[in-house]
N, C-alpha and C positions, 0 to 999 in steps of 0.2 A: 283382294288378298284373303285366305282362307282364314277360319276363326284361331286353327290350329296356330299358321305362322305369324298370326300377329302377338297370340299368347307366349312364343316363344322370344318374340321380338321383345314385348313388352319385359317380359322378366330377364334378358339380358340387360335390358336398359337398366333395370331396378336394382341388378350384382354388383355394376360398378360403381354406384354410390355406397354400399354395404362395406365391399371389399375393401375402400376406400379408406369410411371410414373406422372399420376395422385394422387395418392400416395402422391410422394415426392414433388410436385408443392404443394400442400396443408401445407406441413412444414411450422412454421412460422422459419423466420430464422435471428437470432441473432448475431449482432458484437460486439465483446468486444477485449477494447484495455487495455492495459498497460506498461508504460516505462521500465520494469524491463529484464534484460537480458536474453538469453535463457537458460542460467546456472540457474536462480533464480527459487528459491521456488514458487514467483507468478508465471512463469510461467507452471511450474509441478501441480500447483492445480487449475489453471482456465482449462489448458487440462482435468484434472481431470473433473472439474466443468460440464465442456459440457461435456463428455461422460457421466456422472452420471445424468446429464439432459435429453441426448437424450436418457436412458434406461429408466430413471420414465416416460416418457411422451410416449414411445413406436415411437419415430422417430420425433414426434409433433414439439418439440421446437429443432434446431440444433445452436449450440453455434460455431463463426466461430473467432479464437483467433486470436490478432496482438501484439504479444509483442518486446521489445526491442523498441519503441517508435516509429512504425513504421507507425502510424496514426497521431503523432503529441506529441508535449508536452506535462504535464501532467497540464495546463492550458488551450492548445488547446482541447484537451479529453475532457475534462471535459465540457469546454464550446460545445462541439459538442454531447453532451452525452445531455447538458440541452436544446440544440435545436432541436434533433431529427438524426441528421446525423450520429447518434453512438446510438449505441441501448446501451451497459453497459462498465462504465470505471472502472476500479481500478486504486486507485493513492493512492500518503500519505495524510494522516489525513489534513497536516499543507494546502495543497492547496485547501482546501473546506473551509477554515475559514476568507477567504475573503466575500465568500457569507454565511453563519451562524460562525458568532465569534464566538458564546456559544462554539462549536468544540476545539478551541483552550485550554479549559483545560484539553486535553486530552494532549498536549503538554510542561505543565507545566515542569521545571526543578526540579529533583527528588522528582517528586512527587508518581512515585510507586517504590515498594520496591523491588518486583521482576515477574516472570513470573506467579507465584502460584495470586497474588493481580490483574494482569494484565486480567487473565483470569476471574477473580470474577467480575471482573467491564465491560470488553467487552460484557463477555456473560447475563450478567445481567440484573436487570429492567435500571442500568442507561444507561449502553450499547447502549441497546435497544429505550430508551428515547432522546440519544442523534442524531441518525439516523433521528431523524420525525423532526430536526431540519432542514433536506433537502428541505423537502416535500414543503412551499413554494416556492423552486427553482427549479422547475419544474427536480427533482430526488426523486426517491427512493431509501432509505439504504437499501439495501440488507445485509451486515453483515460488520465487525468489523475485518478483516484478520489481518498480523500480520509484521510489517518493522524489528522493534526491538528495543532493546536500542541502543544508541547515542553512537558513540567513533570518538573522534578527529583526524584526520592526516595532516603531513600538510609535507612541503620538505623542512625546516627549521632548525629545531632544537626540541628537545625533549622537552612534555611537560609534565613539573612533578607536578606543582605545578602552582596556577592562574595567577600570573604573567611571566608566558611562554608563555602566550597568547597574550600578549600583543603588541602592534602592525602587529599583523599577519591578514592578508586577510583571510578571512574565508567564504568559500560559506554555504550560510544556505539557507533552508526555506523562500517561504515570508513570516510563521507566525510569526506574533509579539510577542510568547516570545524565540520564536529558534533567533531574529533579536536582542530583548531586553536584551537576559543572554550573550550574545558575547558583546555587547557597552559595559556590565557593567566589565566585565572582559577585558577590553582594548583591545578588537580584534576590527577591522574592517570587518565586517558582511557584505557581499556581493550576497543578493538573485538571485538565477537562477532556472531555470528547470535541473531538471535530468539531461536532454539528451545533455543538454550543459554543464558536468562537467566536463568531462574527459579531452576535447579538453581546456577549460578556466586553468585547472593544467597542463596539457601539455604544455601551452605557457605561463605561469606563469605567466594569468590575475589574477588568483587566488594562496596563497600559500595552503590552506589546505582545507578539509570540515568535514563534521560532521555525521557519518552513521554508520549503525550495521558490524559487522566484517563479517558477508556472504556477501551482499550487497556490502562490500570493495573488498573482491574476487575475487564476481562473476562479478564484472564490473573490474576487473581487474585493481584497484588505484594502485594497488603496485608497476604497471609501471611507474607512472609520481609522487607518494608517497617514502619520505625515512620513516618519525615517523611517528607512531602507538602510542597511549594513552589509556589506557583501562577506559576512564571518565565515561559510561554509565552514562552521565549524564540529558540525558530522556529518555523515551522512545516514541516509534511513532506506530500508527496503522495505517493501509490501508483502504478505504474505498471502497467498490465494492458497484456500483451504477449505477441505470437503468432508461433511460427517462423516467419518470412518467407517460407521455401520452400513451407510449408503454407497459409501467410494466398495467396498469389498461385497457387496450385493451385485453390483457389477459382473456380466461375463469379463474372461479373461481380456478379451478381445478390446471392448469397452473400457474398460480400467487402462489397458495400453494407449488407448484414443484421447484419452482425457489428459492421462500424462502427458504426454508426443505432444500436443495441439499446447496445452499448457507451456512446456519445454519452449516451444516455438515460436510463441509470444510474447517471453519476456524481451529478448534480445531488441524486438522491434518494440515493444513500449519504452525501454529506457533509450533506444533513439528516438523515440517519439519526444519524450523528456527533453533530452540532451540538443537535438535538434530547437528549439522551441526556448531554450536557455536566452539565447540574446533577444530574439523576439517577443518574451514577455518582460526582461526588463528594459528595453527601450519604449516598452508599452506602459508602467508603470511609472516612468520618467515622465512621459505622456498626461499620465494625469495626475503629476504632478507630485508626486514621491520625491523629495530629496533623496538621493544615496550617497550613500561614503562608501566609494570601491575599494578600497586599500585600505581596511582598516587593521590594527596590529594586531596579525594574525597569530604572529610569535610569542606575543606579549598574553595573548585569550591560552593558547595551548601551555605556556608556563604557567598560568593558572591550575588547567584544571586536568589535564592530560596525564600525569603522573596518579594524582591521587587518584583520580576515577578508576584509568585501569589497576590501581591497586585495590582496589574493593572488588572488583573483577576477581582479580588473581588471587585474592588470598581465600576466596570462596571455592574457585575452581581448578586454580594453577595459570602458572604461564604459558602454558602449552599451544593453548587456541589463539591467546591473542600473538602470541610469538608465531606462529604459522599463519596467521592471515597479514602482519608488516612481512613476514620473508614472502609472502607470494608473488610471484611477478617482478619481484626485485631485481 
């Protein structure tokens, strides 16, 4: 072989590792966190998310996950999400309603019926509507995922009825009405982050908390939980949400990609949920959670259901929450 064609050989070989990785330097590349466990649903659909990202975009966007609260709490997130240091967080509903209240009537106590009303209103114009409530706090809603309904535990004693609640520690939410339907029902309401729960019922800063029966699982309560209550007495959505200065840095193209891909996986995380409902509490029975399935359901929302959403309404109107009970009706 000539000195020439081997030179030439040689430096084709040398292009396509260049090209390559010129290529991949070109990626924009995306972190997204969330406090949910690696057993959780969030985590199997934001995986999901980014590979279904970096196939629409052909490599373009690569989504790089941290879940199990491995970047911080789901206050820390967030507030790194609204300064730039986190490109997208998913968290619950209730810790964005410190910066847009309007969010918190998504938190209302029963105020949806079931998953069929849950999905008409997520996916919907108000759905939709209530995401741009971000957008002054320097995020964008990307979509509406899926926690669940609410069910109480606690290492106490069983609760069947609203006055079992009564004097018990109860870690909630900081939003004001997961904080408000506990006062009114004689708990002691005690806000934390996620990532600090398990350890505050381990040493019994806390007696109980309040979470969907996956969620109780896959974070493994049943360890530091004896009751189980099947109250679903709200329900909570996740928010997945992207610094705004980063989401609108985006080609046109790319900002549609993340949407679209976002859009498309809530549907399948809250069947992820929904699905996985009887198989984590027969798995919790399992290791030995007493439950009370019936407990009085009528009896918790005569509590706390009036007044909550009147704190609601008299802040913002009846408007919103009178349009999400007529949905689906």
């Amino acid at each position: 072989m000539s000195k020439i064609k081997r030179r030439v050989l040689l430096g084709a070989s040398l292009a396509v590792p260049f090209i390559a990785g010129r290529a991949q330097a070109q990626a924009t590349r995306l972190r997204l966190a969330h406090p949910h466990p690696d057993s959780d649903s969030w985590n199997t659909a934001t995986r999901l998310f980014a590979e279904q990202l970096r196939e629409r975009t052909n490599g373009a966007l690569i989504v790089q996950v941290f879940g199990n609260g491995a970047l911080g709490s789901d206050p820390t997130t967030i507030a790194a999400a609204r300064g730039g240091t986190l490109d997208i967080v998913l968290t619950g509903n209730p810790f964005f309603t410190g910066l847009a209240p309007k969010l918190n009537v998504l938190d209302l106590p029963f105020l949806f019926r079931d998953r069929r009303h849950v999905t008409a209103v997520m996916d919907g114009e108000i759905g939709r509507g209530l995401l741009t409530e971000l957008d002054p706090h320097g995020l964008t809603g990307l979509g509406l995922w899926d926690i669940g309904f609410r069910n109480v535990t606690n290492s106490r004693r069983p609760v069947n009825v609203a006055a079992d609640l009564r004097g018990l520690k109860i870690r909630t939410t900081p939003n004001p009405a997961h904080i408000r339907a506990f006062q009114l029902l004689g708990a002691n309401p005690l806000p934390m982050p996620f990532t600090e729960l398990f350890t505050a019922m381990e040493t019994r800063a806390v007696d109980g908390q309040e979470n969907p029966t996956t969620l109780i699982r896959n974070a493994r309560f049943y360890e530091v939980q004896r009751h189980l209550s099947l109250t679903r007495h709200a329900y909570t959505a996740g928010i997945l949400a992207m610094n705004k200065r980063r989401f609108d840095s985006l080609s046109p193209a790319h900002r549609e990609a993340v949407l679209a891909v976002a859009a498309s996986i809530a549907p399948q995380q809250r069947q992820m949920n929904e699905g996985a409902d009887a198989e984590a509490l027969a798995e919790l029975k399992s290791h030995g959670m007493l439950v009370v399935e019936a407990p009085d359901r009528d009896g918790l929302a005569a509590v706390v259901a009036v007044p909550v959403r009147r704190d609601f309404t008299e802040r913002f109107g009846v408007a919103l929450p009178d349009a999400i009970s007529a949905t689906g009706a």
